[in-house]
Every structure is written in structure tokens, then in C-alpha cells.
N, C-alpha and C positions, 0 to 999 in steps of 0.2 A: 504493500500500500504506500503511496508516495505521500509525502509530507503534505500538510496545507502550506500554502504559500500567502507572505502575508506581506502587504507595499504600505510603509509609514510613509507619507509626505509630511517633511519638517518646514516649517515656517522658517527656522536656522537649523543648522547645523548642532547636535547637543552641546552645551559649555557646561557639563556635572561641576565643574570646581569655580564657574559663574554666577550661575542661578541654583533654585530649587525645578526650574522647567526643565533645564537640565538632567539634573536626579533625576526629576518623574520622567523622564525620558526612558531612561536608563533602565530604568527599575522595570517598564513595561518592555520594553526591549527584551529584556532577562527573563520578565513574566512568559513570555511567546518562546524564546529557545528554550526554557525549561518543559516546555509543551510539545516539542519536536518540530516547531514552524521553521521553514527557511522563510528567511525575511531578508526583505531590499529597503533599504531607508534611501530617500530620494526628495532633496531638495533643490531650488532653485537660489539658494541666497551663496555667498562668497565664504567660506572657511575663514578660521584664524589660527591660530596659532594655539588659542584653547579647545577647539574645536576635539570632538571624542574620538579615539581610533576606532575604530568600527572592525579593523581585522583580527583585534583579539577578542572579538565577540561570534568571531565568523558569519558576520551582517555584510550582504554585497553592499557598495556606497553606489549611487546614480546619481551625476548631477544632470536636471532637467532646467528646461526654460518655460519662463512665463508668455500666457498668450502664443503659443506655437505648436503646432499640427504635432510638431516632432512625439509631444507627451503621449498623442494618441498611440501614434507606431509603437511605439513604450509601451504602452499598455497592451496591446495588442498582442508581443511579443509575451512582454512579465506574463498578463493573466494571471491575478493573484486571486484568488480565495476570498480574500478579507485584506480590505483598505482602510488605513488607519490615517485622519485628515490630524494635523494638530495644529487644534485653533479653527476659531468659522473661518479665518481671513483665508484657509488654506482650504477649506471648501466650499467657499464663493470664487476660490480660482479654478479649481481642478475638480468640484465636484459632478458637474453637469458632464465632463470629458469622460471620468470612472463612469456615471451613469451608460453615457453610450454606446462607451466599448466593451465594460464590461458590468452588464446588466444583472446578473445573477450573483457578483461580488457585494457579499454583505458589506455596508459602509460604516464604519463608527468616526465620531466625535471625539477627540478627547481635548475637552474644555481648558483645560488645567484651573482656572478658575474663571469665573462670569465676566467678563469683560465690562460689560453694560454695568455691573453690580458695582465694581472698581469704578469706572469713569463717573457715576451717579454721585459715589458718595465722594471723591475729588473734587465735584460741581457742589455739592453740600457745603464740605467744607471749605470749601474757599470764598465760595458766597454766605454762606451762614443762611443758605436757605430749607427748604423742608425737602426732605431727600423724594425726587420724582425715578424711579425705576423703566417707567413708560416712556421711552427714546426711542429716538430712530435710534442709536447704537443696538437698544432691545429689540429692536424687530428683526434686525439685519442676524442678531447673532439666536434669536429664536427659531428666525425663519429658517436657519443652520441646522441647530437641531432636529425639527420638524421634517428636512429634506432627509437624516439620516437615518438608520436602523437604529443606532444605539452612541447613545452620549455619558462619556463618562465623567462623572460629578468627584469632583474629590471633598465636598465638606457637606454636610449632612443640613445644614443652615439655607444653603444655596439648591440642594433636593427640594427643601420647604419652598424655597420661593419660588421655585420651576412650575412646581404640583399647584401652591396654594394662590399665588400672585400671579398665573397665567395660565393655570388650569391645565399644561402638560400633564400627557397620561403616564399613569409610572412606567410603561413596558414601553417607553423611547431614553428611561430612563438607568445609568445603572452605579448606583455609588460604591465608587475606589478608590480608595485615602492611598497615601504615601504606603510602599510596599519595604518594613522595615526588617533588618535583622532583629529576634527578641534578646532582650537584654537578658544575660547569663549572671551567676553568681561569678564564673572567673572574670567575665567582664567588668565588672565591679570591682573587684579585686586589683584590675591593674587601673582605675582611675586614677587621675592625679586629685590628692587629698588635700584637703579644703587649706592645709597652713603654706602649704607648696604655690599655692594658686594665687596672684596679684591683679587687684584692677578690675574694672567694669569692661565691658564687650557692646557693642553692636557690629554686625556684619548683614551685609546685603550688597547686592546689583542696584548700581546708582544709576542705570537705566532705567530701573524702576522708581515712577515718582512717587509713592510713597514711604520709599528708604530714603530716598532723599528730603523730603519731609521731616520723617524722623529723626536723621542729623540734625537738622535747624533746630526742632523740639529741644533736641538734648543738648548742642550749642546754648540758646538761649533762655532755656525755662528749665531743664533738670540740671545741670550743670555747676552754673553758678550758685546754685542753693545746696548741692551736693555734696561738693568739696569743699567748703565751709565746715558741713557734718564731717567729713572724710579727709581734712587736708594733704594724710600721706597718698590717697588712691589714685588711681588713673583714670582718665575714660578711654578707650583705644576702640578705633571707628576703622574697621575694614571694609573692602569690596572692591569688587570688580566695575573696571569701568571710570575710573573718579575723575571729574572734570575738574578743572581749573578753581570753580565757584567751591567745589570740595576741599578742595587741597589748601586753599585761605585761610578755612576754617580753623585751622593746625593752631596751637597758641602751648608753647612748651613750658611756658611760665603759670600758666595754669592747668599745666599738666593731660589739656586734651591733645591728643593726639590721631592723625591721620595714615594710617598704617597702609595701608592699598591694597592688593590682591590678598587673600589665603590662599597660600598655594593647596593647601588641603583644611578645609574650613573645619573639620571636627577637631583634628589636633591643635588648630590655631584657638580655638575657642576653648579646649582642656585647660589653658593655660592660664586660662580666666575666670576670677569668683563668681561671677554674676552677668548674665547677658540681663541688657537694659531694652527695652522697645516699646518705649509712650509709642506707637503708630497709631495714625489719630483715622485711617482711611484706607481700604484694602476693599482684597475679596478672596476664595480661597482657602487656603490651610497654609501654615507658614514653616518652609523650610528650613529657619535659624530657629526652630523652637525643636525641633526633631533633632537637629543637630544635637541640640545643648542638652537635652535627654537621653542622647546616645553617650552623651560624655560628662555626664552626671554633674551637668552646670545648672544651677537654679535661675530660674528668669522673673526677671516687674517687666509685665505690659499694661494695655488697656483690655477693653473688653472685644475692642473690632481685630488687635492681636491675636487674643486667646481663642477667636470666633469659630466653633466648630471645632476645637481642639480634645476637649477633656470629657466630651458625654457627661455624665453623672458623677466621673471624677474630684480629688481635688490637685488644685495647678503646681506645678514645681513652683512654687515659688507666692507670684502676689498677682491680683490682678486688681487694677487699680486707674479708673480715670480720670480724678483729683489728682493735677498733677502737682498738691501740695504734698497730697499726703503716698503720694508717690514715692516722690523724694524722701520721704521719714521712714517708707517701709523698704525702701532698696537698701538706706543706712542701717537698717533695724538685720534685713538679710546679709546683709555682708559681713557685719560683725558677731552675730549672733550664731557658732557652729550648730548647735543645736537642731533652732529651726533652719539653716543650712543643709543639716543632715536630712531632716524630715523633709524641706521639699522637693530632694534629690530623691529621695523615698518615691514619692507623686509623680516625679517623672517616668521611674522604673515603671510603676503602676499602667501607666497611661500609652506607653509604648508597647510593654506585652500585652493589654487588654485594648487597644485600640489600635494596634497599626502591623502588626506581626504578620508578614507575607502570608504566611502559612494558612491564615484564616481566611483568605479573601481567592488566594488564584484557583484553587480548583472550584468552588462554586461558579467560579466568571468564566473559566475556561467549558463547563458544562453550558453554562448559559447562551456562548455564543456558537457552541458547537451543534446544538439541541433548536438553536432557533427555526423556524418554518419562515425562510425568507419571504414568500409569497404571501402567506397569510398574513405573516408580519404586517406588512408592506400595504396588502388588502383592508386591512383594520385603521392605517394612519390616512385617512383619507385626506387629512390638508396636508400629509407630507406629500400625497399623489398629487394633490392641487401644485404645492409649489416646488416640486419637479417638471410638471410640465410645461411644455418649449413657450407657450404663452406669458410663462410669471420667469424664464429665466432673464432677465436685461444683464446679468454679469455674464451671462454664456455671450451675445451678443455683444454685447461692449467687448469681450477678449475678442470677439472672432474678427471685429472691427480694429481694433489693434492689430491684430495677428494679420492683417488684408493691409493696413498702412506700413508696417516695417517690412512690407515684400515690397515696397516702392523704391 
């Protein structure tokens, strides 16, 4: 019996030691070869230098183009089983092309988180207005969903709003959190312990605007109230990506500092008492809080931080969006071994009971194998509406592009 064959198209190229998109990349990558899939990952955007090898994964790499016939021939040839879009922006380019050539290819989503949900509460808070969900960004990236078989949800908050705030049916829907190793007792064992450990942490992709945000936050509102409480501590602000308006920020005399890449962000974080994250605006599950749970670092966020993190749990650490009293319970956890030990405790917790590989691939992997394409498909009636060549204008707009750069 031959393998299924499975075609990711990436929006980029993975950066696992950039982003947590990254990770989730990775992680579902590994989910599919753990299942016996040959898989082609194929993008159209430029490599970097961070960029993932793919041949220690034994993953074929494809680079394709936007708007060009070329994708069909591709396809045509690949014929994959199961096409994985990541991100709508990647199947409003390519998903009308998979429809045509290859019609019986089950098609999934993987969100990584709501787009429209991000950009809504960024327009919130910057305007101090009342948070509006109902955007054109919302249509664009529902009507994504709606076209597909199956979209994958990674935070359980963002399931509710799909189902509850737009009435999506659950079987277009299918929630996959971050795919972890479980925390071990040897694991534990070789943490670095809490007298070893110096200094506050943030790390994040400063191409993402709400880590950059966060900076500013902890620049100007946690910061200077902090290390008054703390005058020996540090704040140390890593990431990927740091611009100019980042690197400013640097101030040695008050001991914040601008550190730039992790080359391996779990270790760089071991290093550290306390990851900090006032994040005032997101969407999602957040990959600097997994990290810090893999490496028994305790964390102070907010509540749109914590968001979808801990179920019924309690959090590593504080969650808190007073960002007075912010500041009083990151000085209370840094000093405090005690409750240090205990919300590293919370972390363990929340990682074997909520994100442990182990619980989630083979049910997903039944799920998608078990599906009845046809019926599926027969059942989503406005996914049939906006498949069809009438409601597609991005099939059109590419084909129109693709007709001008032959001139």
C-alpha cells in the first residue's frame, strides 16, 4: 500500500528558532511523518538563513510561484492526498488551483491563530474602542474556512468564537494546540534551579506587532516601577527580527537590555527567573509561555496572554492586568522561591494535561483519514457556494495577473 501523500503550502518558509509559527510548523510536519505520509512542503516566498532544513526531516522542499499556471503542472504531477494551506492568505492564492486539479484532495486550514481576532483587538486597543470582530478581514478569512474540509484551531477561546460568534459548524472545525514533549521527572531534574537563574525575560518575533507592543509596555510602565523593587535584576528582551526603533530601547544604566536573536529560545530562557509578558492584544496560544514550561521558568502576563492556555488549571506563575499590581507580583515571584517552586509546579501540570503530543495525533490522524470527502463537502453547503467559479474574484484576479506578466 503506498503512503498518502500530503503538499503543505507555507506562507514562508519554517523559522522554528523565529516564531512559534514556526514550531507549529514543525510539530505538524512530524505529526504527518510519524503517520507514514510523504510530504512536499512548497512555498513561494524567499529563504533565509533561518529558514528549516527540511532534509533531515526527509520532507521534498518545492519552490513555486505566485499567480502562474506553473502550480497547476505541480499539482498535477505531486497529486497529493491531503493539502495543507497555512494561513487563509495561502488559500485565497492556491486554493481555487488545488480545487481544480485536484478535486478529491481533502483540503485543511491550519489557522495558526485568527487573524481577524489579532487585527480587531490591535484596532481596540489603539483606539480605545469596543472590540468589533465583524471585518472585512472576518469575512475574507471565514470565507477560508468555509471553502475548506477542515481548519485547524489551536486555542479553545477562538473554537468558541468560530461556533458561537459566526455560527460555524463544529465538523469544519478541528482543535490542535501546540504538539509538546511531556514533561518527565528526569527532565526536571536537569532544570536550571531557581539560585543559578538571573533576571527577567521577554522573547518574541518583533515582526509581530504585538511583541513589539509588549516591549514598549515593559520599557515604559513595568520597568521603571520594577527595578526600583529589584535594583540588582535585569530585564533582557530577545527576538528575532529587531529593528532599529528596538535596539534604542537598550538603556545599560538601567539595566534593560536588548539581546536579539535566541539562537535556541528554550535554553536562552532556562537562564532566566521569570519570563514577563503584560501583552495587552493577540490571538492564539502563545509560544514563549510553552517554552518557559518546558524549562520550568514561571511567567506574569495578562489575561489576552494567558488566553486559552490553562483550561481549568492554575498558571505558572500570575496573571494579572493591573499593571500596578503587576509589577508587585513579578517582585513578589522573583524573590519568593517558594511560590517560584509552586508555579513551576503549574507549569508541569498544564503541559502534560494540556498539550502532550501523545493525546491529540492519533485521534486527528483517525479523523482525517475516516473523513467521507463527498458527504463532507455535500453537508457544507456555503463552503459549495463559495467554491464556486461565481464567488471566486481571487481565482480571477490571479488568472489576470498571471495573463499580465506573460506580456
Amino acid at each position: 500500500m503506498n503512503a498518502k501523500k500530503l503538499l503543505i503550502i507555507g506562507l514562508v518558509w519554517p523559522e522554528p528558532t523565529s516564531s512559534a509559527a514556526g514550531t507549529r510548523m514543525i510539530q505538524l510536519v512530524d505529526l504527518f511523518l510519524q503517520k507514514g505520509y510523504d510530504i512536499i512542503f512548497a512555498s513561494a516566498a524567499s529563504k533565509s538563513e533561518f529558514s528549516f532544513d527540511f532534509s533531515e526531516r526527509n520532507v521534498i522542499e518545492e519552490e513555486i510561484k505566485l499567480n502562474d499556471e506553473s502550480f497547476n503542472s505541480f499539482l498535477k504531477v505531486c497529486n497529493p492526498d491531503t493539502v495543507l494551506f497555512d494561513r487563509f492568505m495561502i488559500e485565497e492564492q492556491y486554493g481555487w488551483r488545488v480545487q481544480q486539479e485536484c478535486p478529491n484532495a481533502l483540503r485543511i486550514l491550519d489557522t495558526e491563530d485568527l487573524h481577524f481576532l489579532r487585527v480587531a483587538r490591535q484596532q481596540s486597543d489603539k483606539k480605545s474602542e469596543l472590540l468589533n470582530l465583524f471585518s472585512d478581514a472576518a469575512k475574507r478569512e471565514i470565507a477560508s474556512i468555509l471553502r475548506c474540509d477542515l481548519s485547524l484551531i489551536i486555542s479553545e477561546v477562538e473554537m468558541k468564537i468560530l461556533t458561537e460568534k459566526f455560527n460555524i459548524n463544529n465538523s469544519l472545525l478541528y482543535y490542535l494546540p501546540f504538539l509538546e514533549s511531556e514533561i518527565t521527572s528526569e527532565a526536571v531534574d536537569n532544570w536550571v534551579p531557581f539560585e543559578e537563574r538571573a533576571g527577567f525575560i521577554f522573547i518574541g518575533n518583533f515582526l509581530h506587532e504585538p511583541n513589539w507592543n509588549t516591549v514598549q509596555i515593559l520599557k515604559t510602565k513595568i520597568w521603571p516601577s520594577l527595578r526600583k523593587k529589584l535594583p540588582y535584576a535585569s530585564m533582557n528582551i530577545y527576538g528575532s527580527y529587531a529593528s532599529q526603533k528596538v535596539l534604542q530601547l537598550e538603556n545599560k544604566n538601567e539595566k534593560f537590555f536588548i539581546r536579539g536573536r535566541a539562537k535556541i529560545a528554550q535554553q536562552t530562557i532556562a537562564k532566566h527567573r521569570i519570563l514577563l509578558a503584560p501583552i495587552q492584544f493577540g490571538a492564539g496560544v502563545k509560544g514563549k509561555f510553552i517554552d518557559a514550561m518546558q524549562t520550568g521558568t514561571p511567567s506574569v502576563t495578562t489575561t489576552v496572554g494567558a488566553e486559552a492556555m490553562k483550561g481549568l488549571l492554575d498558571w505558572n506563575g500570575f496573571i494579572e492586568d493591573d499593571l500596578e499590581i503587576f509589577v508587585n507580583k513579578a517582585a513578589i515571584l522573583y524573590e519568593d522561591k517558594t511560590a517560584w517552586l509552586f508555579a513551576q509546579h503549574n507549569g508541569i501540570q498544564i503541559i502534560n494535561q494540556r498539550y502532550t503530543a501523545q493525546h491529540f495525533i492519533d485521534d486527528f490522524i483517525t479523523r482525517i483519514e475516516n473523513l467521507d470527502v463527498k458527504d463532507h463537502r455535500q453537508k457544507n453547503f456555503f463552503g459549495q457556494i463559495l467554491n464556486h467559479h461565481t464567488m471566486q474574484s481571487t481565482k480571477y484576479m490571479s488568472l489576470w495577473i498571471e495573463e499580465k506578466n506573460k506580456r
